[in-house]
C-alpha positions in Angstrom: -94.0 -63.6 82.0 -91.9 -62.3 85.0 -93.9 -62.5 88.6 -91.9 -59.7 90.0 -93.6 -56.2 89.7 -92.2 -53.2 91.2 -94.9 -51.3 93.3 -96.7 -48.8 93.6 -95.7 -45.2 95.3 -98.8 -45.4 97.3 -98.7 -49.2 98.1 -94.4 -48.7 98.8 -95.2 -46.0 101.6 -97.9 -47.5 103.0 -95.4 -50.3 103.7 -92.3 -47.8 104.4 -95.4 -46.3 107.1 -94.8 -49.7 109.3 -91.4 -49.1 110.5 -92.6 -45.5 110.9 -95.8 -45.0 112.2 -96.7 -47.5 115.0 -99.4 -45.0 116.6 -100.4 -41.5 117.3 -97.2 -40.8 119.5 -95.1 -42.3 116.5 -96.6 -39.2 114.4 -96.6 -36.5 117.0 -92.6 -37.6 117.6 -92.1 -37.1 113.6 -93.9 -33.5 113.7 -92.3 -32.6 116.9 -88.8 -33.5 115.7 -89.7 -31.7 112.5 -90.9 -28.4 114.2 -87.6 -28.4 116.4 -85.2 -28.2 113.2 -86.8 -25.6 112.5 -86.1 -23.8 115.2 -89.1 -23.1 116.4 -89.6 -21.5 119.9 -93.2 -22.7 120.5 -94.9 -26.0 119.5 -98.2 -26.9 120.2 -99.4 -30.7 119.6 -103.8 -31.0 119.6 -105.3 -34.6 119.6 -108.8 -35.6 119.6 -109.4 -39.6 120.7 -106.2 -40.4 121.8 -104.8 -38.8 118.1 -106.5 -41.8 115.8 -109.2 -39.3 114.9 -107.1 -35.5 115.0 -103.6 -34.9 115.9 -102.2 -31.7 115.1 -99.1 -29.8 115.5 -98.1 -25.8 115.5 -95.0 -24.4 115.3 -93.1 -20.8 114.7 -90.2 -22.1 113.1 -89.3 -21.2 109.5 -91.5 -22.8 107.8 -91.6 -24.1 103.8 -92.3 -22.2 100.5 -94.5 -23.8 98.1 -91.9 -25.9 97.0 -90.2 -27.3 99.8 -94.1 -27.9 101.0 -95.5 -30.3 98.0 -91.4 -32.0 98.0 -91.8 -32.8 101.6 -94.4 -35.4 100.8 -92.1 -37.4 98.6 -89.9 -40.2 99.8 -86.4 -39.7 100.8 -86.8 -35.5 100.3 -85.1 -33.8 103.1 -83.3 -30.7 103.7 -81.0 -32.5 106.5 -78.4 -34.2 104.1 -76.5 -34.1 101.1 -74.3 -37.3 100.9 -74.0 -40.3 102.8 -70.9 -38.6 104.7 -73.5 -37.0 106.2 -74.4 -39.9 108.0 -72.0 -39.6 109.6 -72.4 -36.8 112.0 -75.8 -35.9 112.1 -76.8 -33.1 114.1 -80.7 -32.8 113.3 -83.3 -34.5 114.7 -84.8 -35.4 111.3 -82.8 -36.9 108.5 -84.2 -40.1 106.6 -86.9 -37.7 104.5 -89.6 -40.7 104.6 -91.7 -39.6 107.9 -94.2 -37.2 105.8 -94.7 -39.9 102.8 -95.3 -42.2 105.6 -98.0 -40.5 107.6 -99.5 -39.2 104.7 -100.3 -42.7 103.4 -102.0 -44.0 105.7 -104.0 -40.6 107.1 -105.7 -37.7 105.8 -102.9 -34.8 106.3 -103.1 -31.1 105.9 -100.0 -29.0 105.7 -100.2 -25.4 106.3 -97.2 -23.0 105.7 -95.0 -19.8 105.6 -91.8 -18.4 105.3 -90.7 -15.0 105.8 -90.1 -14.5 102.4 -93.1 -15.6 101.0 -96.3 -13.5 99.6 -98.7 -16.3 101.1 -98.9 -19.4 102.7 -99.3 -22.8 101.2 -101.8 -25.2 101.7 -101.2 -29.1 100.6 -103.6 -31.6 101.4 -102.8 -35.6 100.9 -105.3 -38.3 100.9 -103.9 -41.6 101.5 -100.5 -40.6 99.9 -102.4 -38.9 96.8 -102.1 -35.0 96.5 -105.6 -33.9 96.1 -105.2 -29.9 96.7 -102.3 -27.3 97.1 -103.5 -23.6 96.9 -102.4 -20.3 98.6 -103.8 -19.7 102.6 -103.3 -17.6 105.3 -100.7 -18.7 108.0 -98.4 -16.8 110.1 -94.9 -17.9 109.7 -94.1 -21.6 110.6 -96.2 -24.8 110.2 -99.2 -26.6 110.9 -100.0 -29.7 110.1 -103.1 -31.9 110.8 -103.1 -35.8 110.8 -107.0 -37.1 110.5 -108.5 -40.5 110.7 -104.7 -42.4 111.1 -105.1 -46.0 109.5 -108.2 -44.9 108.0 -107.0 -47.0 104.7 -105.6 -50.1 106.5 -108.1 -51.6 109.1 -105.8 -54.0 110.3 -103.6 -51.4 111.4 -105.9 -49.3 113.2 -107.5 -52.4 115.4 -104.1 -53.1 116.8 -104.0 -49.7 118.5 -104.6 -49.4 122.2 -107.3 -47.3 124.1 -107.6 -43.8 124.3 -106.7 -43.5 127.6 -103.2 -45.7 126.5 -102.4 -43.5 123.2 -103.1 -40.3 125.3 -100.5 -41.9 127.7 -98.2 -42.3 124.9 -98.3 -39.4 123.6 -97.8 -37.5 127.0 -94.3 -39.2 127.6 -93.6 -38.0 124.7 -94.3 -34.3 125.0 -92.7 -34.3 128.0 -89.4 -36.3 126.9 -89.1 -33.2 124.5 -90.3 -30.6 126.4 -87.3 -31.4 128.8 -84.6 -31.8 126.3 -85.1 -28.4 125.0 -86.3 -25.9 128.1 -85.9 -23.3 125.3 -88.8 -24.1 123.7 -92.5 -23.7 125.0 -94.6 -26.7 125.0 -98.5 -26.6 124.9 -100.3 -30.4 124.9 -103.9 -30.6 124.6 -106.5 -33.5 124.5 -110.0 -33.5 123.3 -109.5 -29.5 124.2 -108.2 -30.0 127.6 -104.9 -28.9 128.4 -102.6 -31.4 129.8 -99.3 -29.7 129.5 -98.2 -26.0 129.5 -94.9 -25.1 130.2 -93.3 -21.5 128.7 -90.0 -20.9 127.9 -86.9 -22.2 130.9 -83.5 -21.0 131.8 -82.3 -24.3 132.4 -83.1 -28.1 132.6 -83.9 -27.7 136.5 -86.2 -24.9 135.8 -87.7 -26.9 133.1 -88.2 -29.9 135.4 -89.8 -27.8 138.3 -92.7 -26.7 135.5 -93.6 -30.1 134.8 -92.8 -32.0 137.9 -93.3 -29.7 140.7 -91.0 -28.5 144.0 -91.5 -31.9 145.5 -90.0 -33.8 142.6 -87.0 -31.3 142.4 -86.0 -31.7 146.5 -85.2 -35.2 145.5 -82.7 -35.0 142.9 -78.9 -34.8 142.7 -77.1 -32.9 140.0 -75.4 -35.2 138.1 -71.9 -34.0 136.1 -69.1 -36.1 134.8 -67.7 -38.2 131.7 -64.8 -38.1 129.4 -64.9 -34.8 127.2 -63.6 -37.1 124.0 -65.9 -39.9 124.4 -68.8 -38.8 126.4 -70.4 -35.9 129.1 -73.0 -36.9 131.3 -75.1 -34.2 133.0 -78.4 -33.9 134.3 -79.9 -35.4 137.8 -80.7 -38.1 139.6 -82.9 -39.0 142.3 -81.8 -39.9 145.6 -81.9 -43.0 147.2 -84.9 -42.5 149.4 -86.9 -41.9 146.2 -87.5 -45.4 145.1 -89.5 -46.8 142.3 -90.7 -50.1 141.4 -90.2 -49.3 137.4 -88.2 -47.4 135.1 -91.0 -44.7 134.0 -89.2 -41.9 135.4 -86.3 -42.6 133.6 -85.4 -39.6 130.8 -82.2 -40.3 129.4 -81.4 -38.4 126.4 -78.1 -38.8 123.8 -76.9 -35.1 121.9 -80.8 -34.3 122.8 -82.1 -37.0 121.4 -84.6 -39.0 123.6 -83.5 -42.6 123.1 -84.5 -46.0 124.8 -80.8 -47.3 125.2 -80.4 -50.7 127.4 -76.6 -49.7 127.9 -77.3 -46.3 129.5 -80.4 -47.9 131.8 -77.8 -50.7 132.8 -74.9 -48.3 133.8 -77.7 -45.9 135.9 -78.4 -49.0 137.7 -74.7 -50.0 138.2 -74.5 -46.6 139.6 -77.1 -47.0 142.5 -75.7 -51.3 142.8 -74.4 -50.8 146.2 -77.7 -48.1 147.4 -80.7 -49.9 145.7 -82.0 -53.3 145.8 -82.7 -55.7 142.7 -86.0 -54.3 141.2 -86.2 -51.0 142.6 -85.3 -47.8 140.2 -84.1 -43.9 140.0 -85.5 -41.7 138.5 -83.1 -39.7 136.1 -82.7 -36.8 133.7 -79.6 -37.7 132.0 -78.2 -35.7 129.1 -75.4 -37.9 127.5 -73.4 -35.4 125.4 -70.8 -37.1 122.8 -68.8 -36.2 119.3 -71.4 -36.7 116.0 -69.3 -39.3 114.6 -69.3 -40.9 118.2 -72.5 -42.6 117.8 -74.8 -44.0 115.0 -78.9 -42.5 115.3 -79.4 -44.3 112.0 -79.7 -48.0 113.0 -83.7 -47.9 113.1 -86.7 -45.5 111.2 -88.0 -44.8 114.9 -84.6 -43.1 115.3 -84.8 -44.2 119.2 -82.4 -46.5 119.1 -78.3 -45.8 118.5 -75.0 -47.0 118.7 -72.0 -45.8 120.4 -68.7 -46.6 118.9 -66.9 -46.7 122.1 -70.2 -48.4 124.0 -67.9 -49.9 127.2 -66.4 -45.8 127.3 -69.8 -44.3 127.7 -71.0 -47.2 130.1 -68.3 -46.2 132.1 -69.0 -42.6 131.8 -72.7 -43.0 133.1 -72.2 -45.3 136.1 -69.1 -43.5 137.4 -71.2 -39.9 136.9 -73.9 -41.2 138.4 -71.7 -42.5 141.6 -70.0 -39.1 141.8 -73.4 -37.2 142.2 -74.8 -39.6 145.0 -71.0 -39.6 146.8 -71.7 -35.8 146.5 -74.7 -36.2 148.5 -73.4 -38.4 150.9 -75.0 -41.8 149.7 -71.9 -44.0 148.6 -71.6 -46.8 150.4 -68.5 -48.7 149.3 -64.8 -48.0 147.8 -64.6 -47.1 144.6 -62.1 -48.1 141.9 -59.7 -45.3 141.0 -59.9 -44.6 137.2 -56.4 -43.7 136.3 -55.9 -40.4 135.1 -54.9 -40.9 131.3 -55.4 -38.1 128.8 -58.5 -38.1 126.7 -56.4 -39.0 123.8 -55.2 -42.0 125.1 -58.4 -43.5 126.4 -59.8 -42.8 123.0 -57.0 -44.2 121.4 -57.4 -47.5 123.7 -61.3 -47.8 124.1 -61.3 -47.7 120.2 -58.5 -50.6 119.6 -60.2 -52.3 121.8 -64.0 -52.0 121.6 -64.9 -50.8 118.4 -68.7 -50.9 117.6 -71.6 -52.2 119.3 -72.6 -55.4 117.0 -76.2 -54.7 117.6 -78.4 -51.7 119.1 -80.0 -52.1 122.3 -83.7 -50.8 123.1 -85.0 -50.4 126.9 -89.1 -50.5 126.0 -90.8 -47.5 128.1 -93.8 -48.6 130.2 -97.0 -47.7 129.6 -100.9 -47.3 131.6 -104.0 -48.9 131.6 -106.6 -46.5 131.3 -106.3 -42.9 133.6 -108.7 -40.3 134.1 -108.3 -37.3 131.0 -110.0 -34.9 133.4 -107.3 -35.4 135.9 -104.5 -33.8 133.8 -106.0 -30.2 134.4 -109.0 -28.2 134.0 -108.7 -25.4 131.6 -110.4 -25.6 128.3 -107.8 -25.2 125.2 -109.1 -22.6 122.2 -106.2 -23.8 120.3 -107.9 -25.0 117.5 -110.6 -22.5 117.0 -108.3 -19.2 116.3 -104.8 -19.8 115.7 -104.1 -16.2 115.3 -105.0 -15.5 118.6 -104.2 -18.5 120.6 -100.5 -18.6 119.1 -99.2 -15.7 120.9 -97.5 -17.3 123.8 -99.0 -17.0 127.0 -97.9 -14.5 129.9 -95.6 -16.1 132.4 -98.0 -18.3 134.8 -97.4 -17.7 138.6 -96.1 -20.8 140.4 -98.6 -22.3 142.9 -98.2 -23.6 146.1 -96.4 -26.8 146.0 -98.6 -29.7 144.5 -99.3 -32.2 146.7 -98.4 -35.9 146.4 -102.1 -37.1 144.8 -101.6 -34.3 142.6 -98.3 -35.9 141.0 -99.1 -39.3 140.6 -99.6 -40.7 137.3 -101.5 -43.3 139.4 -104.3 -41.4 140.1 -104.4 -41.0 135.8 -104.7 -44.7 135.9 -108.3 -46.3 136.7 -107.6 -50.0 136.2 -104.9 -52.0 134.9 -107.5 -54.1 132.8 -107.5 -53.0 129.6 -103.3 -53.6 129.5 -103.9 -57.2 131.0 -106.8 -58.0 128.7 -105.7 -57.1 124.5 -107.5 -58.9 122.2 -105.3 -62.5 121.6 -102.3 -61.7 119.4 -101.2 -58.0 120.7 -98.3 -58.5 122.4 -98.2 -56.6 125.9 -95.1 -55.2 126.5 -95.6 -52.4 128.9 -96.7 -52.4 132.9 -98.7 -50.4 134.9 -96.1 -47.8 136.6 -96.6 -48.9 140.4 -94.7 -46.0 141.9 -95.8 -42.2 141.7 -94.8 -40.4 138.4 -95.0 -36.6 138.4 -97.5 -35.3 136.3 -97.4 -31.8 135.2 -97.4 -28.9 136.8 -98.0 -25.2 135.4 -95.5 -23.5 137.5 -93.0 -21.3 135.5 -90.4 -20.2 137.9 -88.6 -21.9 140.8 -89.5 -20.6 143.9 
């Protein structure tokens, strides 16, 4: 008798869930991304306990007929590809079709949603990867979906997460990593009905960073504007010199929108500051690295963080010479430069790809991560969101910028009560993260520059 069974659906995702769904931010990233290809222009994200015992998300976008809604559950069902061309040059955010299955197997999860065509809403609700319910509800058009009790079927699982201060921590880089990649959209991020972040629509990225930074932040940086048009555009800002930091925390580097933890891109910011900086002091940086679909792989890991370039030497290059152009704009180069010869952008692609080809293996920069901070500190005003979304859906009116916040009011250090609970995880968790020494903006609820 053979000793090789296939599994089970339920048992499969539950596996699938690992690569997926390391902890409430891994969740929130999956319904974020989701809610963005759909186009929606506001998302609001609710956690309760640091997301392990509610994390939900809101959205406007287009939303799913009944359908689409009870398919989304099922592994490998997406709307983002056809064919394995598509691979290829992928343009959404979303794309493997396993996230839902995923999350839904190891959580209680309620979809709610509607389309413009559709008489009704539909409400699905999963159990630990089994469909227990879908009926008609009432739902404006777009989605909600709410994520209870995460890990609530696999202990082992759930005693490897961190505090609640930590997840919450987590889960506000997050927001804020998307919040800045798309200024169109407006953000609302609420914890244990406090609201942490609030930003409403932006014009631009510099607008955008004002409203979650502040004025102080903003005075710092250097526009940043360069690249090679047929391998890779690098805009955004950096800070300058004077604004040193002991970690990378403030770091934001994104690829085609697409927040990424890239070792290549950290490494040529820092090659860009070698001659201003000393060893083990850091920029900060918004950097938007804009390159051709079939220029880089997002499908070498289920986190979709991680990519490859094809031409990986082309875009270092791009980054670190960017990056010396905006401080030699403000007057901070200190030494000669190399001239880059003026070749066409055909040629350099031609050459960079004879000669470089792909990177053999992706390349992760881990973020960094708190202790414990005070919730209360974020902000003060009590969120309704989950008690009418009718009401509490229309967006906000514009909020009028306040004076400019002062320096204890944009450190992430003052969020952080002890470095304890990082430096003592039970045995066998392995810590990865540090306490950010230097001041990190928090956010801000001004909506306009000054």
């Amino acid at each position: 008798m053979s000793n090789i069974r296939v599994l089970p659906d339920h048992v499969a995702n539950q596996i699938a869930a690992g690569e997926v769904v390391e902890r409430p931010a891994s969740v929130a990233k999956e319904l974020v991304e989701n809610a963005i290809d759909a186009r929606a222009s506001r998302i609001v994200i609710e956690i309760e306990a640091g997301g392990r015992r509610l994390l939900k998300t809101l959205d406007d976008g287009h939303g799913m007929d009944r359908d689409d809604a009870v398919l989304a559950f099922e592994r490998h069902a997406t709307s983002k590809i056809r064919t394995a061309e598509d691979l290829s040059s992928i343009a959404s955010l979303g794309f493997r079709g396993e996230a839902l299955a995923s999350i839904a197997s190891v959580a209680r999860v309620e979809l709610v949603t509607s389309t413009d065509e559709t008489a009704a809403a539909t409400r699905v609700t999963i159990e630990g990867g089994r469909m227990r319910n879908v009926k008609d509800a009432p739902h404006p058009r777009g989605t909600t979906i709410i994520v209870r009790d995460l890990f609530f079927n696999v202990p082992a699982r759930r005693k490897f997460l961190r505090s609640e201060a930590t997840e919450t921590f987590h889960l506000t880089n997050l927001v804020t990593h998307y919040a800045l990649a798309h200024p169109e959209i407006a953000f609302t991020f609420a914890a244990n009905g406090r609201e942490v972040l609030h930003v409403s629509p932006a014009n631009d990225l510099r607008e955008r960073a004002y409203q979650i930074f502040g004025e102080e932040f903003l005075s710092n940086l250097l526009e940043v504007n360069g690249g090679y048009p047929q391998v890779a555009t690098v805009s955004g800002y950096v800070s300058a010199p004077r604004d040193r930091r002991t970690t990378r925390d403030s770091q934001y580097l994104f690829v085609n929108r697409r927040f990424v933890r890239d070792r290549l891109v950290g490494r040529a910011l820092s090659e860009g500051y070698r001659s201003i900086l000393p060893h083990g002091v850091y920029p900060a940086a918004l950097l938007f690295i804009e390159t051709p679909l079939e220029e880089v792989d997002v499908n070498v890991h289920p986190a979709k963080t991680e990519v490859r370039f094809r031409r990986a030497a082309a875009v270092s290059d791009a980054v670190r010479e960017a990056v010396k152009d905006a401080l030699a704009a403000g007057g901070y180069v200190k030494e000669e430069r190399a001239v880059v010869p003026q070749e066409t952008a055909s040629e350099a692609s031609q050459a960079l790809s004879a000669s470089v080809g792909w990177q053999e293996e992706p390349v992760v920069m881990s973020p960094t991560a708190p202790a414990e901070f005070n919730q209360s500190s974020f902000g003060t005003t009590e969120s309704n969101l989950s008690r009418d979304f009718q009401t509490d859906f229309k967006l906000s009116a514009p909020v009028v910028p306040s004076p400019p916040p002062t320096q204890s009011r944009i450190e992430f250090a003052h969020l952080i009560s002890s470095v304890e609970e990082a430096l003592t995880e039970p045995e066998g968790q392995e810590i990865v993260h540090d306490v950010p020494e230097s001041p990190v903006p928090t956010p801000s609820r001004a909506t306009s520059l000054p």
